[in-house]
NUTIGU-597661 format. One record per residue (C-alpha): x, y, z. Coordinates in nm, 2 decimals, padded with zeros to 4 digits. Layout:
N
{atom {X Y Z}}
...
***
This chain:
82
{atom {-00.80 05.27 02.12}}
{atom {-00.58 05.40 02.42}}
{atom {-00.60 05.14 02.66}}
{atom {-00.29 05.01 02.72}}
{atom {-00.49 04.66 02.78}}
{atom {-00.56 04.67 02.42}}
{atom {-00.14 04.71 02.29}}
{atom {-00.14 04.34 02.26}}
{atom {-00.43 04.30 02.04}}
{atom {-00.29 04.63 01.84}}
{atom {00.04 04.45 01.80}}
{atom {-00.11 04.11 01.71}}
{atom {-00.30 04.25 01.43}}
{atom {-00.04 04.44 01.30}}
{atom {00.20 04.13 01.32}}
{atom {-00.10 03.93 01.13}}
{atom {-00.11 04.19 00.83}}
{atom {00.24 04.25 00.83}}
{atom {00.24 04.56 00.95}}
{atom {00.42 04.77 01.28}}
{atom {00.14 04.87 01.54}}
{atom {00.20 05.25 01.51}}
{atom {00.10 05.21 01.15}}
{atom {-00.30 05.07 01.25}}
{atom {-00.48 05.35 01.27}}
{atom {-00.75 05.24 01.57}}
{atom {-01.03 05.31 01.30}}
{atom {-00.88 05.16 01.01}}
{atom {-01.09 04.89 00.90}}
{atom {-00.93 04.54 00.93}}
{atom {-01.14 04.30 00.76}}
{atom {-01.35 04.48 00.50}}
{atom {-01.00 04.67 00.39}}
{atom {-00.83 04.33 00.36}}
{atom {-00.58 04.36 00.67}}
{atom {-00.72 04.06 00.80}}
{atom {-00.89 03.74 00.66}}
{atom {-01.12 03.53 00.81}}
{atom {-00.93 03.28 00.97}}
{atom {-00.70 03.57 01.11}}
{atom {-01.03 03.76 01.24}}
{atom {-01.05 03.37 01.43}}
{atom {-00.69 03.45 01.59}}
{atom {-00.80 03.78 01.71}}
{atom {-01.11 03.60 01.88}}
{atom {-00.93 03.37 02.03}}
{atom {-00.71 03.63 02.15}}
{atom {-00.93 03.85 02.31}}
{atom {-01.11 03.52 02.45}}
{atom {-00.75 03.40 02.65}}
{atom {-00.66 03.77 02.75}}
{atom {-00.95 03.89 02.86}}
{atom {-01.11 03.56 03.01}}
{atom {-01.41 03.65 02.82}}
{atom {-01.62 03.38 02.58}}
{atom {-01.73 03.53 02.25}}
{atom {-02.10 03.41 02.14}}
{atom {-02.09 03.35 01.79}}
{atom {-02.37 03.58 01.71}}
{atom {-02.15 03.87 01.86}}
{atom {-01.89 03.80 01.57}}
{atom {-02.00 04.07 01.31}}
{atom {-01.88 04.35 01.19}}
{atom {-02.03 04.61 01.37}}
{atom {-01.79 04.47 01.66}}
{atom {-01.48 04.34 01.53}}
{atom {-01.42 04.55 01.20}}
{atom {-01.13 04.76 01.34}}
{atom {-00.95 04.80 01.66}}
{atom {-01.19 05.07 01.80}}
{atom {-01.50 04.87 01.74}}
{atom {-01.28 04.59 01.92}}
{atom {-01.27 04.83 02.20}}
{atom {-01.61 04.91 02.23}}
{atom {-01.77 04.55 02.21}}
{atom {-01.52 04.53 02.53}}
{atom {-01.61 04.81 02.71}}
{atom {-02.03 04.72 02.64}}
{atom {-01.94 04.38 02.77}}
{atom {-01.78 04.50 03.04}}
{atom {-01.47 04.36 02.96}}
{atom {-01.30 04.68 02.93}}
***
């Protein structure tokens, strides 16, 4: 994850585990590895849903695209988001 239009979503996750945002690797998993809960993964949707002016189905809320901060990127970038 490079984009600079993804630094605020890096620094919001770290600030959510506690953690600075040079120490989240992009591929680090955040929910199955316990970074994140639930109802943080919630904040992070919400978050991408303001910044990015983007709605989020629910059926798009897995794993496959929301597990780590490069996965994050990619659901973007496939959405055209990004």
């Amino acid at each position: 994850m490079t984009d600079d239009r993804l630094a605020g979503l890096r620094q919001m996750v770290a600030d959510l585990g506690g953690l600075g945002a040079d120490e989240i690797d992009p591929n680090e998993p955040l929910f199955t590895a316990g970074l994140i809960d639930s109802m943080s993964l919630l904040q992070v949707i919400s978050f991408v849903e303001e910044k990015f002016g983007v709605a989020i189905n629910p059926a798009d809320i897995t794993l496959d695209n929301w597990d780590s901060l490069s996965r994050i990127g990619r659901f973007l970038t496939a959405r055209g988001v990004l």
